[in-house]
N, C-alpha and C positions, 0 to 999 in steps of 0.2 A: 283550276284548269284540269287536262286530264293528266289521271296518275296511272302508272302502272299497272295496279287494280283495275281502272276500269277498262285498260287496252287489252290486259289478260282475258277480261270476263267477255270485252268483244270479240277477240279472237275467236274464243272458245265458242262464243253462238255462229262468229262466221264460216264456222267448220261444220255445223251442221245447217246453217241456209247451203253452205255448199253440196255436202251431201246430198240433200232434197235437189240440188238442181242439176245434177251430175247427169241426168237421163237428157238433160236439155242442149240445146247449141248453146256456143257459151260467148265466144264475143260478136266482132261483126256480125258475121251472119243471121245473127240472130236479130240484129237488129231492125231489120224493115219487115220482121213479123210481129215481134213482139216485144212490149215496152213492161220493165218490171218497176213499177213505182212503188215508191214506200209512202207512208203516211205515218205524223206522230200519234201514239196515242195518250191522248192527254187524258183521256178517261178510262174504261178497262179495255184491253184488248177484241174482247167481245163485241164490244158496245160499238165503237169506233169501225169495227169491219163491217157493223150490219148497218153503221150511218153512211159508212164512206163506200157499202157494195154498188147502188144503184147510180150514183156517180159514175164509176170503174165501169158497170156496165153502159151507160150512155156514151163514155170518153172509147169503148173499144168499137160499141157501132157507128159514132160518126169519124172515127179516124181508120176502121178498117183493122186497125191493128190490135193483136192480142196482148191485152190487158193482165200481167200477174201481179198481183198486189201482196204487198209487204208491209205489216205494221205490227210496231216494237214503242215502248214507252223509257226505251231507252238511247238517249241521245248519242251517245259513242258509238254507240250498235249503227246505227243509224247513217253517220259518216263514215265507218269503217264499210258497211256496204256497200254504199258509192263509190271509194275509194280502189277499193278491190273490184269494183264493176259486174258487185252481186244484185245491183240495181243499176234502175237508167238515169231515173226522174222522183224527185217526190217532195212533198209538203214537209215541212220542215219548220221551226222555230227561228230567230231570227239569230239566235247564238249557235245553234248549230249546224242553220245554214252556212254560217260566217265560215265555218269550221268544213264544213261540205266542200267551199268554194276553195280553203285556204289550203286544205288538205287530201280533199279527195275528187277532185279536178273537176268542180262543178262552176255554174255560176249561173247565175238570178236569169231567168226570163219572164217572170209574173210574178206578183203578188195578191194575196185579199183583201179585200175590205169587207166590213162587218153589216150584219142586216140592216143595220139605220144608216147603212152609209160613210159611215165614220171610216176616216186612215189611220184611223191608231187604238189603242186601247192603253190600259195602266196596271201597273203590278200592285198588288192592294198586298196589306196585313190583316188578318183577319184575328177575331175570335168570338167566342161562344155569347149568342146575343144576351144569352143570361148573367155574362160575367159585367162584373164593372172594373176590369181593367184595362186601362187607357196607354197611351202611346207612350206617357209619362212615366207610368208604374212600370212597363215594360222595361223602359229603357233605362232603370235604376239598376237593373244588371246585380242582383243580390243573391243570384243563382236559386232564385224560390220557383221559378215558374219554368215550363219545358217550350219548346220550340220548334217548329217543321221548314225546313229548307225544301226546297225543287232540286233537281237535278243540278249537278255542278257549270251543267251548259243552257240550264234554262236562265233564258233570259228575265222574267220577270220573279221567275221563282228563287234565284239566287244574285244571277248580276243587278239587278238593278236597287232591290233594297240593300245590298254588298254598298253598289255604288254612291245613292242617293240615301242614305239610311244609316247605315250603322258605321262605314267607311270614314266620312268626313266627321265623325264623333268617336271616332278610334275604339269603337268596340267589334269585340270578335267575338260572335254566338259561344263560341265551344265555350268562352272564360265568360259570359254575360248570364247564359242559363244554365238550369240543374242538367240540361237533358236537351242535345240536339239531336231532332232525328234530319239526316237527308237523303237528297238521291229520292226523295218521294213525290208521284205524280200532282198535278194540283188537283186530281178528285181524292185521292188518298188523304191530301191535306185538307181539304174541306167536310169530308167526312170527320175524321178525326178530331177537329176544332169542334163540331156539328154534334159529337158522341161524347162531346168531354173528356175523349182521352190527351189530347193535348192543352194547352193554353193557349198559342195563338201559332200562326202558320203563315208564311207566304200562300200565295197566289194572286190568277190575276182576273179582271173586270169579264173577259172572254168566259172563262170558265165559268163564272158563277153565274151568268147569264144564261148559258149552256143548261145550268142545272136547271133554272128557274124553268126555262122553255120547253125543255125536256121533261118536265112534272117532275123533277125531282124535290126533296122536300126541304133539306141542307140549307137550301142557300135561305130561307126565312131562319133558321136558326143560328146564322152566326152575325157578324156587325163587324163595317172595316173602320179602325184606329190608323188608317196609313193610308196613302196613294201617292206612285210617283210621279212625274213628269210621263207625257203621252207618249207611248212607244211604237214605231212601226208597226204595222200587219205583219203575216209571217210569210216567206218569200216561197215561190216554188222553183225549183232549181234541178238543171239537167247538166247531167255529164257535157263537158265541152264538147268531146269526138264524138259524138251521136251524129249518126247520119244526119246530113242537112234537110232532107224528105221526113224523116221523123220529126226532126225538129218541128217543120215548119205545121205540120197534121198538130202536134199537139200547140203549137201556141196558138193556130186558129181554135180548136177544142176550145183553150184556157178562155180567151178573150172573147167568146161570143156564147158561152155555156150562161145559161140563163139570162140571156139579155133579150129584150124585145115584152110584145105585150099577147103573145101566143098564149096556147093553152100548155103547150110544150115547153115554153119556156118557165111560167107560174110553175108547173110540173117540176123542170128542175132547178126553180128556186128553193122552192119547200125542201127536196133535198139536202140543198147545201145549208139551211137555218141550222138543220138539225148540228151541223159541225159549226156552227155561229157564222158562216162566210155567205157578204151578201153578192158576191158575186168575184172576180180577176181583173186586173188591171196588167198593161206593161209592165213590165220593170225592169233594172239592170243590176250592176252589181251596187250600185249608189246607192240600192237600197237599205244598203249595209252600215252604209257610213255612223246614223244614229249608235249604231250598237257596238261599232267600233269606238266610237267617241266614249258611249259605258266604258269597256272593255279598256281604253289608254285609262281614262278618268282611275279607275280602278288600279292600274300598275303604277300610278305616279300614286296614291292616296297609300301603297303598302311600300315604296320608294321610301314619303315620308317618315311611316313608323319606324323606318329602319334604320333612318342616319344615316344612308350612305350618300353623301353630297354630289358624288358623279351620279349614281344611278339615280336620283332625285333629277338632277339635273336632264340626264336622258332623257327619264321619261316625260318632264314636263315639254321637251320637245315633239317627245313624238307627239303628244296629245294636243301639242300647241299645230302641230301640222294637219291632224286630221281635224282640229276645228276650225284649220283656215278653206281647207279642202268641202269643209260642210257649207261655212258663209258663201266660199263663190260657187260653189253647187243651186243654191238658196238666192241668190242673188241673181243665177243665172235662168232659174225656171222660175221666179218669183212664186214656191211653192217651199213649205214646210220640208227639211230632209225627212221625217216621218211618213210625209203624202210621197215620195218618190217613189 
């Protein structure tokens, strides 16, 4: 979860997003000019602002409103600026949306879905297509081989192989391998798998697909030994107090941005491939529930290692509550919590 370190280190950037914004209006008023979104970057900073530019400019001429864009590859960073209302709106991962909503007064109005249409994607294990180690050899845990984590809030790149993976087999990367790096984006891990500086890495189906369509050349050079259970899309999420007029300009924006069979609309489909998104859906905070379910699954599975019979006992409540929360969710839209 987050530590001290990394609220230090967001602090310390929210003081210079501040700085840089200090010439500007700072709360209301500023509101019904200008909407400052953030976006994650799952790949380098660069790369992500010149995929996600022609978006940002579409979203400021059909809602009127100016558009300042904010993108960070760092997830704490991330909900510390919503939080602080160094932002308004932004794309975000599904854990640190969670995190957005739970701590920095956000919550869900859209989500994406992927260019084939698909409501979910998977967190893979990756490694070097030339090696031949397998899921087996890995998980012998003899500390011969090194390791690449995601961010502590990424979901596929740490919760979910945590959860489905190395959790319910009671190994912890630090005591399993020679060498864990984390805190690393999922291009940094695929690169690195890809270069042979590592042995194998999280990441997940979204990203490698990104490379593949993006001419990039990584994703033929590595091979996945793992994949979890389907996981949501990533949510988009705005400050609750946001003007009701803003609100309403960007969720029309969200939910009719590349739909139709226009030349404008093909236009910004092709934009959004480039980020793997084949388009926005509704959404609510429900969208959350799969990754809450990670997330208990996860507190009860280090409960156990631990012996303590009440906090065992807690946590299998609470995880027993958000799994009932999930069935009649599921029962009541007769759809996947993933698709919500």
């Amino acid at each position: 979860m987050i530590d001290r370190r990394q609220l230090s280190l967001a602090a310390a950037a929210l003081l210079t997003l501040t700085a840089c914004s200090k010439s500007g209006p700072k709360s209301g008023a500023h509101a019904a000019k200008e909407v400052r979104f953030s976006a994650l970057s799952t790949e380098s900073t660069q790369n992500m602002s010149s995929y996600w530019q022609p978006i940002l400019d579409d979203m400021q001429k059909q809602t009127g409103l100016k558009v300042t864009p904010y993108f960070s590859n760092n997830y704490t960073l991330l909900v510390e600026a919503m939080r602080f209302k160094k932002t308004d709106a932004g794309w975000f991962s599904n854990q640190s949306g969670l995190e957005a909503v739970r701590r920095g007064g956000g919550e869900v109005f859209a989500r994406t879905f992927n260019v084939m249409g698909s409501d979910g994607y998977q967190s893979v294990i990756i490694v070097n297509a030339k090696s031949n180690l397998t899921l087996e050899k890995l998980l012998r845990c003899d500390k011969s081989l090194s390791f690449g984590l995601g961010d502590v809030l990424s979901t596929s790149g740490t919760l979910a192989p945590m959860t489905y993976l190395f959790g319910p087999k009671n190994i912890k990367p630090t005591t399993c391998f020679k060498q864990v790096r984390s805190g690393s984006s999922h291009q940094t891990n695929l690169f690195a798998v890809a270069n042979g500086q590592i042995d194998a890495a999280t990441n997940n189906t979204t990203a490698l697909t990104m490379n593949q369509m993006n001419g990039g050349q990584e994703y033929a050079k590595v091979r996945i030994i793992w994949r979890s259970p389907v996981l949501p899309e990533d949510p988009i999420v705005w400050r609750k107090d946001m003007d009701p007029d803003v609100k309403e300009k960007l969720r029309q924006f969200f939910l009719t941005y590349g739909q139709g069979q226009t030349a404008d609309a093909a236009r910004q489909r092709s934009y959004m491939a480039k980020i793997h998104v084949g388009g926005f859906k509704a959404a609510d905070d429900n969208h959350l529930l799969p990754v809450r379910e990670i997330e208990a699954t996860e507190h009860w599975l280090e409960a156990k290692d631990s012996g303590d019979a009440k906090r065992i006992a807690d946590t299998k409540a609470a995880l027993d509550a958000i799994r009932d929360e999930r069935t009649a969710l599921e029962s009541r839209t007769r759809a996947p919590a993933a698709a919500q």
